[in-house]
MARBA-3410 file (N, C-alpha, C, O; in Angstrom, 1 decimal):
87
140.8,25.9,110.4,140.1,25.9,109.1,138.8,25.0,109.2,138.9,23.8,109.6 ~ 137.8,25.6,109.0,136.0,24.5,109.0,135.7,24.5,107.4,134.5,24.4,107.1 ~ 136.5,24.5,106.6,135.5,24.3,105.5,135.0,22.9,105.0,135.8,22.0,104.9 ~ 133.7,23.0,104.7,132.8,21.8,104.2,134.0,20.3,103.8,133.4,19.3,103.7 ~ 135.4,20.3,103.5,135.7,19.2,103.0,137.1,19.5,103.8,137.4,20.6,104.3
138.0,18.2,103.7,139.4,18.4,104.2,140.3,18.6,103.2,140.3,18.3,102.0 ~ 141.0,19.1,103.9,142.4,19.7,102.7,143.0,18.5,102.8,142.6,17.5,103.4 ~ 144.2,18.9,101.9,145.1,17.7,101.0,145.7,17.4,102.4,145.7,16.2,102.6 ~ 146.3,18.2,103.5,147.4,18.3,104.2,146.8,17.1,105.5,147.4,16.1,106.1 ~ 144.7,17.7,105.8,144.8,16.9,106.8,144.1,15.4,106.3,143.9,14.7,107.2
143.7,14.8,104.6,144.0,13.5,104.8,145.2,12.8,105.0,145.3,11.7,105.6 ~ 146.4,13.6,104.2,148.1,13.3,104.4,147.8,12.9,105.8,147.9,11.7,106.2 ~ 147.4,13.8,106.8,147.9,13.2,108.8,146.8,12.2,108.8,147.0,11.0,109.1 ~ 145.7,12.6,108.5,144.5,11.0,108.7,144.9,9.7,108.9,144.9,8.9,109.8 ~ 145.6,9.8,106.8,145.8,8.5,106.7,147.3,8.3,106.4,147.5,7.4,105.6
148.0,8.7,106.7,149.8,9.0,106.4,150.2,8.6,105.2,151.2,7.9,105.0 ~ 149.3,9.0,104.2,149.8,8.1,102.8,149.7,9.8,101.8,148.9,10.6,102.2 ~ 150.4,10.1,100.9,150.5,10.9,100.1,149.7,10.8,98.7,149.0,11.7,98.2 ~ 149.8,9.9,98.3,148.9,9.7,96.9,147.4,8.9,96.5,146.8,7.9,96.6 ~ 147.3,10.0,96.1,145.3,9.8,96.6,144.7,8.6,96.1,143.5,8.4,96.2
145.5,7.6,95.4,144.6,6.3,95.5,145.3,5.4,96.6,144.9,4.3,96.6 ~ 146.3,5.6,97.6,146.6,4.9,98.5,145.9,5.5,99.6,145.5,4.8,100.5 ~ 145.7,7.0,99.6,144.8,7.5,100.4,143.1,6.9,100.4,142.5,6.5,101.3 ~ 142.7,7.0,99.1,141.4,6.7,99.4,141.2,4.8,99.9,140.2,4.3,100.3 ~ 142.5,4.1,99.6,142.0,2.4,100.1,141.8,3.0,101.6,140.7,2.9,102.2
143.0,3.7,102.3,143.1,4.0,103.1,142.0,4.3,104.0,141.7,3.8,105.1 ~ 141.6,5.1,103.2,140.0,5.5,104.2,139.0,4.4,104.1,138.4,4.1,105.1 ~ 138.7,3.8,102.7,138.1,3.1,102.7,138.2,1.5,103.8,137.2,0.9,104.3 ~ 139.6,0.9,104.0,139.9,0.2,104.5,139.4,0.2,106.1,138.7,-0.7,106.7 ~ 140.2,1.5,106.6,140.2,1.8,108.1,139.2,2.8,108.6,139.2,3.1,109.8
138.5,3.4,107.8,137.0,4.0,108.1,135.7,3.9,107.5,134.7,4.5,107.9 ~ 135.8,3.1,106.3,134.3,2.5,105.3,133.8,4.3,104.6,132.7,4.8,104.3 ~ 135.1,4.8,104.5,134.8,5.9,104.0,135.1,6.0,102.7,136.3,5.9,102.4 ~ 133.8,6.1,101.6,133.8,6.1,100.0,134.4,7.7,100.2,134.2,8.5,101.1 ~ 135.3,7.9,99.0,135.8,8.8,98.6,135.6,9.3,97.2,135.5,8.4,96.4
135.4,10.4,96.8,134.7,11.0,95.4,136.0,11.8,94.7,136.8,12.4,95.4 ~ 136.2,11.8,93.4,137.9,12.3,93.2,137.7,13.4,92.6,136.9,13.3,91.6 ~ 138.4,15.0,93.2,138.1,16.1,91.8,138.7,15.6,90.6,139.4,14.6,90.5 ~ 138.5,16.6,89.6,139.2,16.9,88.3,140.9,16.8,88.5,141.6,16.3,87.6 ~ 141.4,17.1,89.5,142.6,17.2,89.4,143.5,15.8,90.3,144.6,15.6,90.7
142.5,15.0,90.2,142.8,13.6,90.9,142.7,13.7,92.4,142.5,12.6,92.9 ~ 142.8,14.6,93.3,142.6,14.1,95.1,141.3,13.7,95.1,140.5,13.3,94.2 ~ 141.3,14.2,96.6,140.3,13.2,96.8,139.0,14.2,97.2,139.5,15.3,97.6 ~ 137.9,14.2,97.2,137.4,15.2,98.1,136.3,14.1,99.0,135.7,13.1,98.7 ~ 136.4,14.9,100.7,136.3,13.9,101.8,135.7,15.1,102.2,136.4,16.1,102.4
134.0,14.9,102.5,134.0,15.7,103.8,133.7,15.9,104.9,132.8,15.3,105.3 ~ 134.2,16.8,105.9,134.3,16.8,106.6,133.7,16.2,107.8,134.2,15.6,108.7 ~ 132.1,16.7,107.5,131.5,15.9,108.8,131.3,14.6,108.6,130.9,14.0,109.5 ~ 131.6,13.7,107.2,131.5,12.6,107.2,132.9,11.8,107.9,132.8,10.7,108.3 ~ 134.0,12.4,107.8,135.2,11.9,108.1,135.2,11.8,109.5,135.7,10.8,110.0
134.7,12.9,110.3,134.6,13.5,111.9,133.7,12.3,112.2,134.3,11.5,113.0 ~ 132.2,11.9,111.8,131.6,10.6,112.1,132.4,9.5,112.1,132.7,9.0,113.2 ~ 133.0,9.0,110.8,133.6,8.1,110.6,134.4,7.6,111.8,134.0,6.7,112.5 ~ 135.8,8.6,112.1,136.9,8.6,113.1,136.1,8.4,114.3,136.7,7.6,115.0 ~ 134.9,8.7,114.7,134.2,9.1,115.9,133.6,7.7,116.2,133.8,7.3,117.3
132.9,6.9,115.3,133.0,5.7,115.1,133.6,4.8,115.6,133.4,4.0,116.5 ~ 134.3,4.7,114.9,135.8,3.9,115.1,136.6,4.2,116.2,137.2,3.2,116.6 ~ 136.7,5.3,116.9,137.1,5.3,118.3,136.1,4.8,119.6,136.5,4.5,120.7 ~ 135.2,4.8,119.2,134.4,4.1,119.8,133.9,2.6,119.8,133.3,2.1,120.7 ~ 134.4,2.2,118.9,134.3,1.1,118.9,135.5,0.0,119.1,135.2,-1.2,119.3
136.7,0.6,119.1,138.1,0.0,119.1,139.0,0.8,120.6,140.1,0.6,121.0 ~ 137.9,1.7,121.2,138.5,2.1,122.6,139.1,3.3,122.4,138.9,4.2,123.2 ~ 140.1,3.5,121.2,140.5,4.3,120.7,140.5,5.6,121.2,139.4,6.2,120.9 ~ 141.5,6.4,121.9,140.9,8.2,121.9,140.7,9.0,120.7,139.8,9.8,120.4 ~ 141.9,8.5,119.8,141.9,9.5,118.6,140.7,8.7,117.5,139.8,9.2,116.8
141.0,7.3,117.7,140.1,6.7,116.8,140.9,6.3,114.6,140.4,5.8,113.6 ~ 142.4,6.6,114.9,143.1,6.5,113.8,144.0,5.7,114.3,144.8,6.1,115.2 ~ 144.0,4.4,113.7,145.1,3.8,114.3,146.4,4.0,113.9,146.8,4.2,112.8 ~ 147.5,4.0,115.1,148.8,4.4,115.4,149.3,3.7,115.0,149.0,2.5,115.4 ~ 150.4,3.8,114.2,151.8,2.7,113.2,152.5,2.5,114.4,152.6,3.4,115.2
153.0,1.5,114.8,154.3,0.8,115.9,155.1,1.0,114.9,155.0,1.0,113.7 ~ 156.5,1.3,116.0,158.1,1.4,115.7,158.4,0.0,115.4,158.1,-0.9,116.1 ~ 159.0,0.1,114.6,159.8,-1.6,114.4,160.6,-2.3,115.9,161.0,-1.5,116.7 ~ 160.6,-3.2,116.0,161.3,-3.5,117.2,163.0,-3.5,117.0,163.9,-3.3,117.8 ~ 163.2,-3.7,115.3,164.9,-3.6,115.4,164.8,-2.6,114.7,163.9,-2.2,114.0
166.3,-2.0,115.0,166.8,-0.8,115.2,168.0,-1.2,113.0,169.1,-0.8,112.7 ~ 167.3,-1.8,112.4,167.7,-2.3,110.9,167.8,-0.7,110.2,166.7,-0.2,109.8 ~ 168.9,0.1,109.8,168.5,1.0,109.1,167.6,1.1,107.6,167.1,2.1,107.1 ~ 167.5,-0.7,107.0,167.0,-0.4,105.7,165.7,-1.5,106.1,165.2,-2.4,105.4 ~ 165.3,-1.1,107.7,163.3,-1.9,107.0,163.1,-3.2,107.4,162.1,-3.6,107.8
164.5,-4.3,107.2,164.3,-5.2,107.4,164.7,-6.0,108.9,165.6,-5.7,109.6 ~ 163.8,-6.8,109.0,163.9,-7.7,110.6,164.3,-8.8,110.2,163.4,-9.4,109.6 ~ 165.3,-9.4,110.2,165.9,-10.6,109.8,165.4,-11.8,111.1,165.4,-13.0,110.8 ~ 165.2,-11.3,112.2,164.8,-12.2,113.2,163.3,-12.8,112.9,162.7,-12.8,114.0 ~ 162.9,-13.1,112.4,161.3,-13.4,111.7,161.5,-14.3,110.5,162.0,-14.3,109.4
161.0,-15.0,111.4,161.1,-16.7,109.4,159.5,-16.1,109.1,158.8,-15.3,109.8 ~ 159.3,-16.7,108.0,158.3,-16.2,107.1,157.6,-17.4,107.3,156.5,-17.6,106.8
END
């Protein structure tokens, strides 16, 4: 799909966050990308600005994809928490 803006589905893989104001810190945070909101609250992002952005940022961080990758927790905790870590 090329149309002028990205769908809902590919900021969800962008920025792995579901709800469009965790999405837009998101972009804003990790690509300095302002975000503009339709009438129905998403976001609209487009496209060749997002493709610069990422393109950017992989280049500057070495990056191939240019989105940075979430690490696995190191303990295997089913509810999240690392108890080996003082605060």
């Amino acid at each position: 799909m090329n149309s002028i803006d990205l769908t809902e589905a590919e900021i969800v893989n962008i920025t792995g966050r579901v709800r469009p104001s965790a999405q837009a810190r998101h972009l804003k945070r990790m690509l300095g990308l302002e975000c503009e909101r339709r009438a129905d609250g998403s976001l609209l992002v487009g496209r060749e600005a997002a493709m610069r952005a990422i393109n950017a940022r992989a280049k500057a961080t070495g990056d191939a994809a240019g989105v940075p990758v979430q690490k696995e927790p190191d303990s295997e905790a089913s509810n999240g928490l690392n108890w080996s870590k003082q605060a």
